[in-house]
N, C-alpha and C positions, 0 to 999 in steps of 0.2 A: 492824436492820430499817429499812426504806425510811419514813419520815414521808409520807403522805400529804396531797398538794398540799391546801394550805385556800385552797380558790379561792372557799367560798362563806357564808364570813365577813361579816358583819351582814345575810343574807340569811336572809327565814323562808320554811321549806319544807312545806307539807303531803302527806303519802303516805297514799293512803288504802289500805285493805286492807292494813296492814305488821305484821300477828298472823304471819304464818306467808309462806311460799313468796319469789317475786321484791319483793313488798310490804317483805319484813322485811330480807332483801337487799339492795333497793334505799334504807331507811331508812340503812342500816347506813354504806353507802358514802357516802352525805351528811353524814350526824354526821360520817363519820371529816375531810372537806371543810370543816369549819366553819362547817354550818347551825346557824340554830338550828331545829330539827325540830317538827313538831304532827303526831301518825302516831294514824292511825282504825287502829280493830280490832272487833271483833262479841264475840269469847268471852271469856270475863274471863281464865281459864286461861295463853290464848295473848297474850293482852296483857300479861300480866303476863311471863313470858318473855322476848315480842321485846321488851317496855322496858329491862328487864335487859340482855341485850344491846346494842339501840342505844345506851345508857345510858354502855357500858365504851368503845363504840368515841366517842362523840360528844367534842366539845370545847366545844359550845355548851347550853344548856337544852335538852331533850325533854319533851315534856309529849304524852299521853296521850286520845285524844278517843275514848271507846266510843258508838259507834253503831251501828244496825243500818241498812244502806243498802237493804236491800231493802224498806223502808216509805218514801215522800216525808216522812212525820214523821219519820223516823231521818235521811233526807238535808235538813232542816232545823233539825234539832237540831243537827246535827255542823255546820252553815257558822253556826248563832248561835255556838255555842263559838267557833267559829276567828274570830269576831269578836268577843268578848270578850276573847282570846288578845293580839290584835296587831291594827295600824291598819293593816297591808301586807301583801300576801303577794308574794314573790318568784317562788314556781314554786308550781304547782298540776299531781302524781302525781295524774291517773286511773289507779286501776289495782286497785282491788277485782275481783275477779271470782269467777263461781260457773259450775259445771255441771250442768246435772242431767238423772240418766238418766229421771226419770218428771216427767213435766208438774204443777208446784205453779204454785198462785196467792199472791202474796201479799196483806195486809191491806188494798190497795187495789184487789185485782182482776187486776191484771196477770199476767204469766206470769212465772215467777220470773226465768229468767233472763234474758229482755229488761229488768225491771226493774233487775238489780243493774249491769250489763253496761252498758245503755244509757242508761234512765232515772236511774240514780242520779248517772253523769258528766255529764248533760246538765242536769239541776238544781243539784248540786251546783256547778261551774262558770256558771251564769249569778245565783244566789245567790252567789258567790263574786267576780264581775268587780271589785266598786266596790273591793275590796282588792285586786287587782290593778292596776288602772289606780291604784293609790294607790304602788305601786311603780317606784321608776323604770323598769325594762323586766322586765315579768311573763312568764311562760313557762307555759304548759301541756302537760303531756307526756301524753298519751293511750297508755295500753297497749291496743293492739288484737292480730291475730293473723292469720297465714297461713292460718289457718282460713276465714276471709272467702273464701276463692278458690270454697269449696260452699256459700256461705250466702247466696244471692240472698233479697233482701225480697220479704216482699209483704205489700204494705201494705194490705190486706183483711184481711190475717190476722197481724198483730204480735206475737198471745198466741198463735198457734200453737194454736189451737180444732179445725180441719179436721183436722189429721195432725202428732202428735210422733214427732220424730226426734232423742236428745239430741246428735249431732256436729252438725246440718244445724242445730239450731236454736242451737245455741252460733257455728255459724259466722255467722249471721244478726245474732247481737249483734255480732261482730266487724266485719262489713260496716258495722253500724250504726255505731259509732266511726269508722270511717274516713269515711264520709260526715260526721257531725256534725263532723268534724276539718275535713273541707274547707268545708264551709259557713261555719263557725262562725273559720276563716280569710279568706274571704272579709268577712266583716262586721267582722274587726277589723282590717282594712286600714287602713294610716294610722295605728294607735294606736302602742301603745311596747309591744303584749302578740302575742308569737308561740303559736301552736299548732301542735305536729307527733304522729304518730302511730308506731308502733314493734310492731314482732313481736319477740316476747326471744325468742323460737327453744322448741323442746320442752322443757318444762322437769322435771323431778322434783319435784314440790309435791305439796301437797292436795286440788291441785283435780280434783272428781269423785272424790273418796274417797267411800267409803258406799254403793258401787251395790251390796253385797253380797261375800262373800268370792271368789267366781269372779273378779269384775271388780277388785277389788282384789288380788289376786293378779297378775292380769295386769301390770296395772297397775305393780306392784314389778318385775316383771321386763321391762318395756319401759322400765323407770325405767334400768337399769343402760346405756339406748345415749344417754340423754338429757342436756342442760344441765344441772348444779349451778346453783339460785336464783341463785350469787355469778356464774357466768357470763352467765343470761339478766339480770342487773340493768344491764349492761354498758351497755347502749344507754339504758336509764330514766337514768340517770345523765349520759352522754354529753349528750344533750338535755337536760337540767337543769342542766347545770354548765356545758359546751363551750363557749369564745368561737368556736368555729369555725361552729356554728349559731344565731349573733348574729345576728339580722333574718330569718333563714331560717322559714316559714311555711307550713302548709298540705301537707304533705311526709310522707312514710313511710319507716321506714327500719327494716333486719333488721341486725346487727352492725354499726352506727354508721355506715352506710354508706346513704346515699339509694336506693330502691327503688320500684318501681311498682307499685301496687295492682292487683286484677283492671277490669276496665273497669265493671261494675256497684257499684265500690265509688268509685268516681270521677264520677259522673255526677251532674253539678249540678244537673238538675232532678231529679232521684232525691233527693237532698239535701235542697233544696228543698223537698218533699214531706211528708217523713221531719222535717224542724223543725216545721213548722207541726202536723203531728199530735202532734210530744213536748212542744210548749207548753200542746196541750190537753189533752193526758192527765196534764202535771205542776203545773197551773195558773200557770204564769209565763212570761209576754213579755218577752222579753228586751230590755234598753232599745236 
């Protein structure tokens, strides 16, 4: 069997949401690279599993960060750990994500999954900068989703109070990454830290499990035309490892391959907009 390239040797990486799906996937394929790994997880159950796993594949330490990202306390809790952890982060995996077929709030008010989706990568990374500029050239990988293409914002209604819809309002989070991807490339213009954004294709995961046995039934069986986790990880990887999207910035890409967002997800004053309401909803300005 083929040894896989250790391209990313004295390099620390954190994935967040790496319990289960492209998360645990994408863990997987870095260990096997020679990271040394810090991977969030929410259920104790499945954290314990994917560490097992990344565990066997890894060549470097893994260490373990439970939090729950859908509270700004759980996405503050988890960026003190990874700074107690390490004085550097190399790449920084957004890539937690949630669906849900009925409208929750969580402990802050929010709607859940704009919270987990959007608010958590958008905190989480600006609590997370001063260790990345502490690296020599830091990466942010944003897992977003072709789903964006029916999820226009509107920024009147971000929790989705007026009318839930769980595909339209999952795509809204999506759109939301991709904008916070391009803004938030524009601002680190000139540093040594890129951001790009990525659709890993349909995947066979967890996610939007529990809408009931109807919907999960479907579900398994729409599973069988879709990406294996080890396939959609393909591109989170590619972006976190690739010398080939060395300085590259601000960018989307579907099978490691550059791509064009729909036009409302690219729109800088749209962007624009959409930051300044996630700094006041999350209480931090980002320096």
């Amino acid at each position: 069997m083929t040894t896989p390239a250790r391209d990313l040797e004295d390099k620390t990486v954190l994935v967040t949401g790496a319990s289960s799906g492209i998360g645990r996937a994408t863990a997987v394929g870095l260990a096997a690279r020679g990271a040394r790994l810090l991977v969030q997880g929410r259920t104790p159950e499945r954290c314990a599993e994917a560490l097992a796993e990344i565990r066997a594949a890894a060549r470097a330490p893994v260490e373990l960060i439970q939090a729950d990202l859908a509270s700004l306390a759980g996405v503050r809790a988890m960026a003190e750990e990874v700074g107690r952890q390490t004085d550097a982060l190399d790449v920084l995996v957004n890539n937690a994500g949630v669906t849900m077929v009925r409208r929750q709030t969580t402990s802050d008010g929010f709607e859940r999954t704009f919270a987990v989706n959007h608010l958590a990568y958008f905190l989480g990374t600006g609590l997370l900068l001063p260790l990345l500029h502490a690296a020599p050239a830091g990466r942010i990988v944003n897992v977003a989703s072709e789903a964006h293409r029916f999820g226009r914002l509107d920024l009147d209604d971000l929790d989705n109070e007026k009318r839930f819809s769980a595909m339209r309002v999952y795509g809204q989070s999506k759109t939301a990454n991709l904008l916070f991807n391009l803004e938030l490339a524009r601002r680190l213009a000139g540093t040594r830290i890129t951001t790009n954004a990525l659709h890993p294709g349909a995947i066979r995961s967890n996610l939007g499990r529990g809408g009931g046995p109807l919907l999960d039934g479907l579900q398994r069986v729409i599973g069988l035309f879709m990406k294996s986790p080890e396939q959609g990880a393909r591109t989170s990887i590619h972006l976190a490892s690739s010398p080939d999207v060395e300085g590259t910035s601000g960018r989307y890409f579907i099978d490691c391959a550059e791509r064009s967002p729909a036009a409302h997800a690219r729109d800088p004053e749209l962007a624009r907009r959409l930051w300044v309401l996630s700094e006041e909803r999350v209480g931090l300005a980002y320096p």
